[in-house]
C-alpha positions as CSV (number, residue, x, y, z in Angstrom):
1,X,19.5,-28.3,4.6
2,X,17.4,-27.0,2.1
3,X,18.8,-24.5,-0.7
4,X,15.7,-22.4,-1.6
5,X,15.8,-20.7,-4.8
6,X,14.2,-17.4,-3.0
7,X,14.0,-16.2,0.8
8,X,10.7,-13.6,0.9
9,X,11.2,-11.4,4.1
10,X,8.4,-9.9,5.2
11,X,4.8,-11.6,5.0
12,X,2.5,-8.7,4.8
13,X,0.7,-8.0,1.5
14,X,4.4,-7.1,-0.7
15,X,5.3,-10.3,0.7
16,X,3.0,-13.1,0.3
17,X,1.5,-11.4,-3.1
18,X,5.0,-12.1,-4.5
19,X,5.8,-15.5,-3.1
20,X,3.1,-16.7,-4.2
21,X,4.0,-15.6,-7.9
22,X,7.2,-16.6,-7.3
23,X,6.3,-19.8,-6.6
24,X,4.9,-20.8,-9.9
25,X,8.2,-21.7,-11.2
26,X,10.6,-21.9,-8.4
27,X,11.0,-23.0,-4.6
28,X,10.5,-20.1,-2.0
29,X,10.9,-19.9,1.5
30,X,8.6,-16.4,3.2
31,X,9.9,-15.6,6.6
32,X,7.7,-13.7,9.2
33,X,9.2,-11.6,12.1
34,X,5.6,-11.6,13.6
35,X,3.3,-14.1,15.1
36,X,1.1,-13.9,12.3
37,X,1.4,-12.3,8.8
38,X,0.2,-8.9,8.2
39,X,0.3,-7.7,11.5
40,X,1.7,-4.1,10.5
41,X,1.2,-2.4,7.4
42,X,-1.8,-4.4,5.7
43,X,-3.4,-4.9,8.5
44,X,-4.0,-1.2,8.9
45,X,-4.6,-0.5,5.8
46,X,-8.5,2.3,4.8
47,X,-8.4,-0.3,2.1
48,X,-9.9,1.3,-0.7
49,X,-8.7,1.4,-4.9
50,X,-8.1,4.8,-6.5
51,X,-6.8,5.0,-9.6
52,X,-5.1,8.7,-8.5
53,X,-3.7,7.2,-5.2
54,X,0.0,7.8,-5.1
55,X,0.0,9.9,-8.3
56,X,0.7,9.5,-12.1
57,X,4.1,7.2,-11.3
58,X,1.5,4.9,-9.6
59,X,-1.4,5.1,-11.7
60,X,-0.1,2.1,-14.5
61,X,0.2,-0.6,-11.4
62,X,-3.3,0.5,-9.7
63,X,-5.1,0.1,-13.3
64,X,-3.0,-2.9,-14.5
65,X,-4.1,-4.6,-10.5
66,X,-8.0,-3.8,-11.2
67,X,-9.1,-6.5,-13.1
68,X,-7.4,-9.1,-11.4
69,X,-8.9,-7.5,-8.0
70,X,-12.3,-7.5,-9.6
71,X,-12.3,-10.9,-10.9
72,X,-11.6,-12.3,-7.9
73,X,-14.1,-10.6,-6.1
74,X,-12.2,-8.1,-4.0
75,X,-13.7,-4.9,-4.9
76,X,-16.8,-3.2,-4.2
77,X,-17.4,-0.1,-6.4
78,X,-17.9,3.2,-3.7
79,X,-16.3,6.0,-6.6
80,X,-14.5,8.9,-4.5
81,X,-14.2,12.7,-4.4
82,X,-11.6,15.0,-4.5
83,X,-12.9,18.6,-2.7
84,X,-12.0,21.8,-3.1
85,X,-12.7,25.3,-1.5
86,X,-13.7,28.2,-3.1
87,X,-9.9,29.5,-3.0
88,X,-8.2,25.9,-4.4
89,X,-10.2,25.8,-7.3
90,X,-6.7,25.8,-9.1
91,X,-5.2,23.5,-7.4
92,X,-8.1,21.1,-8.3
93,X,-7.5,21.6,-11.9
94,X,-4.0,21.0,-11.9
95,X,-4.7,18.3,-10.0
96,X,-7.2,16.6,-13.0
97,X,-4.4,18.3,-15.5
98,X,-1.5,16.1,-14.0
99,X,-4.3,12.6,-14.2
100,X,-5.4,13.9,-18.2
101,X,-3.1,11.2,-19.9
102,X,-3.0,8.8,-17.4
103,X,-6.1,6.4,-18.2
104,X,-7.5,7.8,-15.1
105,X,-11.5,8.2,-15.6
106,X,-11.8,11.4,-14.0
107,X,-14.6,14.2,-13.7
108,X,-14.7,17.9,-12.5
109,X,-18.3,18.7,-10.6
110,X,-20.0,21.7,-9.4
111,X,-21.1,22.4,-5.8
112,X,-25.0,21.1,-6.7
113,X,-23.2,17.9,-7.9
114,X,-21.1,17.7,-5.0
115,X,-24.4,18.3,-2.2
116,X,-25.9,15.1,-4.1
117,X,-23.2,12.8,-3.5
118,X,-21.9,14.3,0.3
119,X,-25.1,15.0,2.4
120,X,-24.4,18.3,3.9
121,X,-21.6,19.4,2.8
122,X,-20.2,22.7,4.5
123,X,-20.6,26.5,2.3
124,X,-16.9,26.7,1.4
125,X,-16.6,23.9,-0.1
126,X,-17.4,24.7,-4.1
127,X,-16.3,21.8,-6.5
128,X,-15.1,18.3,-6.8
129,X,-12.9,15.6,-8.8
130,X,-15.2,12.9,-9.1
131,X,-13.6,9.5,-9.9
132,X,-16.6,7.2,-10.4
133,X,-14.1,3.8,-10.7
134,X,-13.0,3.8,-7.0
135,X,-13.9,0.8,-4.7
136,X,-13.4,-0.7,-1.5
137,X,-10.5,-3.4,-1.1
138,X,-11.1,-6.5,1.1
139,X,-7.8,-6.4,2.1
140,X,-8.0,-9.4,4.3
141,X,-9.3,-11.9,1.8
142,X,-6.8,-10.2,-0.9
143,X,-4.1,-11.1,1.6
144,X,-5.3,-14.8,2.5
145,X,-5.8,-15.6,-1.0
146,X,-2.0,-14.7,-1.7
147,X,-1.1,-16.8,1.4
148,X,-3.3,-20.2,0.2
149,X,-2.0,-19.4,-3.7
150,X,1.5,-19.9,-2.3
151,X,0.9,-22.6,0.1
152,X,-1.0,-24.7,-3.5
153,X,2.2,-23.4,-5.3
154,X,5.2,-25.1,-2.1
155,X,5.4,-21.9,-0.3
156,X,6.7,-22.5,2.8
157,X,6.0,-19.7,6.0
158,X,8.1,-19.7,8.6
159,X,6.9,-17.5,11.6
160,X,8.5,-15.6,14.5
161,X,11.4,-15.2,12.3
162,X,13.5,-11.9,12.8
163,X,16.2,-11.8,10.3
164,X,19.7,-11.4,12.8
165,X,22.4,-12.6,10.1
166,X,22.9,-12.6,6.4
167,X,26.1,-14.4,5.2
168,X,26.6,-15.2,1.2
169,X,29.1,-18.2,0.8
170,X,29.8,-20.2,-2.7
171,X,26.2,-18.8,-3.7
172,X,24.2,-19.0,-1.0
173,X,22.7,-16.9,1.4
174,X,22.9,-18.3,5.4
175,X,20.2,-16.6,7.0
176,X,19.8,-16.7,10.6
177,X,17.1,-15.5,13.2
178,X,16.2,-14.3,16.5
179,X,14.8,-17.8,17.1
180,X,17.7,-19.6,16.9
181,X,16.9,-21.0,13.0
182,X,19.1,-21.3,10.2
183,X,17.9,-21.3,6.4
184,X,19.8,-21.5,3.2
185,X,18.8,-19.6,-0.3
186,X,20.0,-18.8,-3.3
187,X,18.2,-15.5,-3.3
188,X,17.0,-12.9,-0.6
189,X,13.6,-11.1,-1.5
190,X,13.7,-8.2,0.7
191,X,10.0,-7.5,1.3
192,X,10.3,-5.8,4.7
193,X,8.2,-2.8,4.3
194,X,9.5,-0.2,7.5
195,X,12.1,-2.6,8.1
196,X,13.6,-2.8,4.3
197,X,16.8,-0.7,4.7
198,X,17.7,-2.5,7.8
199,X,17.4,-5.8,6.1
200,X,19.6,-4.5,3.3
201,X,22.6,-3.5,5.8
202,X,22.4,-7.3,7.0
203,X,23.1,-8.4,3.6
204,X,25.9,-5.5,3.2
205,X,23.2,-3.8,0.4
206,X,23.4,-0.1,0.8
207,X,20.1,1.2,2.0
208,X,18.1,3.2,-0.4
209,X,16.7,5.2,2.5
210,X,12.9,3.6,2.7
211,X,11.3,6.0,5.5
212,X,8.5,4.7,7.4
213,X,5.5,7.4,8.0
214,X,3.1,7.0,10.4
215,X,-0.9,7.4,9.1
216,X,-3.4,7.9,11.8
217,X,-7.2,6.8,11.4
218,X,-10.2,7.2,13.9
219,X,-13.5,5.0,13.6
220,X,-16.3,7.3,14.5
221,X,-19.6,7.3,15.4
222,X,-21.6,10.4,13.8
223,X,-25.1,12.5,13.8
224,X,-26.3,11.7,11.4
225,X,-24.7,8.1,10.6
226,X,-22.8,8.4,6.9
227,X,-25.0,6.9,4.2
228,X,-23.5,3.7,2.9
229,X,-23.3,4.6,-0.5
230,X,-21.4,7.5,0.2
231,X,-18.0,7.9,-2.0
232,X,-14.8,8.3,-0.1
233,X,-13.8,11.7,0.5
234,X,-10.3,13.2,-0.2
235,X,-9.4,16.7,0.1
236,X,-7.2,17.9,-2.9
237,X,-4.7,19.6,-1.3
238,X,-4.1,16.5,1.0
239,X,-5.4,17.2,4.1
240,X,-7.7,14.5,5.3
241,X,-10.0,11.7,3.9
242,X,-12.7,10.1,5.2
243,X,-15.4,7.2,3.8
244,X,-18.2,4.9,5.7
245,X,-18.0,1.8,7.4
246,X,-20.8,-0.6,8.3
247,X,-22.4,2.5,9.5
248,X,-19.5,4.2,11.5
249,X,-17.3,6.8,9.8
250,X,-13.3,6.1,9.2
251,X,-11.2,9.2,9.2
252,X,-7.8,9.9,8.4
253,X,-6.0,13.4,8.5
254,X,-3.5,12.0,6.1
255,X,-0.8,12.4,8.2
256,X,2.8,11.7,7.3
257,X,5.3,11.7,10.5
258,X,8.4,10.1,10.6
259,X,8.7,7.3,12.6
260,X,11.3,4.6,13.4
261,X,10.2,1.0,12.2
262,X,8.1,0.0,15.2
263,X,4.4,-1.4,16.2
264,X,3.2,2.2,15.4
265,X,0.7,3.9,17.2
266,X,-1.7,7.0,16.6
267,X,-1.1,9.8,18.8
268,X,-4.3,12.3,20.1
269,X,-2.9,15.4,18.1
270,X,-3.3,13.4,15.1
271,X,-6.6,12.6,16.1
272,X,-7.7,16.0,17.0
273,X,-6.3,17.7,13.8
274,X,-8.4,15.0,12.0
275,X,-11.9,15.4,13.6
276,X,-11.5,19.3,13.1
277,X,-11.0,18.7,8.9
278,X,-14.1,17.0,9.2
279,X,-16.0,19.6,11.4
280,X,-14.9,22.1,8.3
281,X,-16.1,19.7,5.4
282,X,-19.6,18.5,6.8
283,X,-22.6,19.7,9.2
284,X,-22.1,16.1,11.5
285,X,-22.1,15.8,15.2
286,X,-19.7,13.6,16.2
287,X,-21.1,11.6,19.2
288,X,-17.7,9.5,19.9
289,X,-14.5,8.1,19.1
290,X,-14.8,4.7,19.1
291,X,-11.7,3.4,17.8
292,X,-8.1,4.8,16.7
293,X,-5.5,3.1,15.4
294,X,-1.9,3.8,13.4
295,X,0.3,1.8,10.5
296,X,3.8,2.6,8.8
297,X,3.2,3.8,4.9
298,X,6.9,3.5,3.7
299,X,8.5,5.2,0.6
300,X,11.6,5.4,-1.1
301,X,13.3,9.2,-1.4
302,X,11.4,9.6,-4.7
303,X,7.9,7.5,-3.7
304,X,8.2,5.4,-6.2
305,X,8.3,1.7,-5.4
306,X,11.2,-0.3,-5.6
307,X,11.5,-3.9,-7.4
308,X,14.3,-6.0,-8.7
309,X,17.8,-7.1,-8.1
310,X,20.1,-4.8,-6.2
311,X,22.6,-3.6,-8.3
312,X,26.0,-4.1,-6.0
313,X,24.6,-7.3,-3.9
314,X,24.7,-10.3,-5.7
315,X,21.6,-12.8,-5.1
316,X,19.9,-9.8,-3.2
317,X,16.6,-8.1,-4.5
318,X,13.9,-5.4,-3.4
319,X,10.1,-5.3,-3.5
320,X,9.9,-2.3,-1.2
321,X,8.8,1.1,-0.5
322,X,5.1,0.8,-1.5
323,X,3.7,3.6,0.4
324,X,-0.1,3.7,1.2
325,X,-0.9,2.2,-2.9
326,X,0.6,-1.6,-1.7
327,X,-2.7,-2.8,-1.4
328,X,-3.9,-1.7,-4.7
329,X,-1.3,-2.8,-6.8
330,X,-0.4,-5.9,-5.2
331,X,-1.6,-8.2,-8.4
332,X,0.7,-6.2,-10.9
333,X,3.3,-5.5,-8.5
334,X,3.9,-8.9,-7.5
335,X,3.8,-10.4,-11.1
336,X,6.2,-7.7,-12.3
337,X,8.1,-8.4,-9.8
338,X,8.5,-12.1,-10.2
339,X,8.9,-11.7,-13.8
340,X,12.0,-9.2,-13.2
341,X,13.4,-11.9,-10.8
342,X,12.8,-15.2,-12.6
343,X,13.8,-13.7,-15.8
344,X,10.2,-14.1,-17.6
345,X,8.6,-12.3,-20.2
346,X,5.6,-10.2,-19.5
347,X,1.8,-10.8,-19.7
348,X,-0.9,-9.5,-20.2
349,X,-1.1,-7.5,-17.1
350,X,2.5,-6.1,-16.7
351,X,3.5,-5.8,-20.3
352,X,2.4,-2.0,-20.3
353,X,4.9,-1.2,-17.3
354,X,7.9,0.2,-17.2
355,X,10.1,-1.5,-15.0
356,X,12.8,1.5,-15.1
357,X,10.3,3.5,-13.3
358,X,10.8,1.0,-10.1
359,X,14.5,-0.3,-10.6
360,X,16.5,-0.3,-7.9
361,X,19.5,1.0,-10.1
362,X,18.0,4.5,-10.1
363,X,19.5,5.2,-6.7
364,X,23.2,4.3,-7.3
């Protein structure tokens, strides 16, 4: 049987990105619990890069990730808002004051400013961060073009594979599945996104406690349709978000509800508390609800991500806990992350991170 040099569970976006890096210089095996990858996390993603997304901790993997996601075509410039009421004025400058040594190209605007770029925005709402740099993700030709790069670089993908065992003899992990297979590596990759911690007690790793929360967005139709241009729309204390879509409108209330690691799905009080933010930020009918949906954003206690070898587990390392910034990051998150495993030197695009931030050392 074939000793792989690295076993990647999980074949959503943390997943394949990696792999494929991985794959450069050594042999790796990606194992899939679903019928296709991607089914959970990245395929739910609002797909959009935001350099403020997930917060200053976040901000040198989202900015080191841009230029590989531009060059390859996978961003479309939309620049996004961050609004504030009359009474949060103060919580919108702290909120640029925590960006102002960041890199983060950042602006504060004015309520005429703010009517120019969100047709009919409500009275209340007075001023905005503007963040002209913020685009659009094609998330799934980001995530195919991580699946092809490994299959060019040996990767192989092995589906409907639920990890059941994890046994380390002379070396070598034995990894059995639901189906019945057997597989041999020398290291696990533990890339399981809701499902990371339970991963780690099959290998006898203490979990880090990676909680899955369930966001909820709604496709809807509105009166008057959004314009196309339109920036995405955040509120700054956290409350909702919304941008266009091919003419339809996709809302999120930004909710963050504990959930077990499951096929999640929204529930109508999420929905409701999201279409009544909206009904306070803008002078829209909503004519229906055409389509609803749910995915798992999953973060470590301190919402930082988590890369690199375990520190107890011999042969057992984490790319985990990426939250809803997975998507954005995935260039410089999987290259770091390959680096910190194969032993390599940084590049260009990772040699301004610091690794410590993500270690999984910081938890023992």
């Amino acid at each position: 049987m074939t000793v792989y040099d690295f076993a990647v569970i999980g074949a959503g976006m943390a997943g394949a990105s990696l792999a494929a890096e991985l794959a450069e210089s050594a042999s790796v095996l990606l194992l899939e619990a679903e019928d296709a990858p991607g089914y959970h996390a990245t395929g739910r993603s609002a797909a959009f890069w935001e350099e403020c997304y997930g917060g200053p901790d976040i901000v040198p993997l989202t900015l080191a990730s841009g230029p590989y996601l531009a060059e390859h075509g996978f961003l479309n410039r939309r620049g996004a808002l961050y609004v504030a009421r009359e009474g949060e004025l103060p919580a919108l400058d702290a909120f640029m004051a925590s960006f102002a040594d960041t890199g983060v190209t950042i602006e504060r605007l004015g309520r005429e400013s703010l009517e120019r770029r969100l047709p009919r925005v409500r009275a209340p709402w007075r001023a905005a961060a503007w963040e002209p740099a913020c685009a659009d993700i094609d998330v799934a030709a980001l995530h195919a073009h991580y699946l092809a790069l490994g299959r060019s670089r040996g990767v192989r993908t092995e589906l409907r594979s639920e990890i059941t065992r994890l046994e380390r003899t002379d070396g070598v992990w034995r990894i059995g599945t639901a189906g019945g297979q057997s597989h041999r590596a020398a290291c696990i990759v533990n890339a399981a996104g809701a499902w990371a911690d339970r991963v780690a007690g099959l290998a006898g790793a203490h979990p880090i406690g990676i909680a899955p929360l369930r966001r909820t967005v709604v496709q809807l139709r509105t009166e008057p349709a959004p314009p196309a241009d339109m920036p995405l729309v955040l509120d700054v204390k956290g409350r909702f978000y919304f941008k266009p879509d091919a003419g339809r409108l996709w809302l999120s209330p930004q909710d963050e509800v504990p959930s077990e690691p499951c096929d999640a799905a929204p529930e109508e009080l999420a929905v409701a508390e999201a279409i009544a933010c909206l009904e306070e930020v803008v002078d829209w009918r909503i004519e229906a609800v055409e389509r609803r949906w749910a995915g798992l954003r999953s973060f470590a206690p301190d919402r930082r991500p988590v890369y690199g070898f375990d520190p107890q587990v011999e042969g057992f390392a984490w790319f985990a806990g990426q939250g809803g910034f997975g998507i954005q990051t995935a260039p410089a998150a999987a290259r770091l992350g390959a680096q910190l495993l194969l032993g390599k030197a940084r590049d260009e695009m990772t040699k301004s991170l610091d690794a410590a931030l993500y270690a999984p050392s910081r938890f023992t």
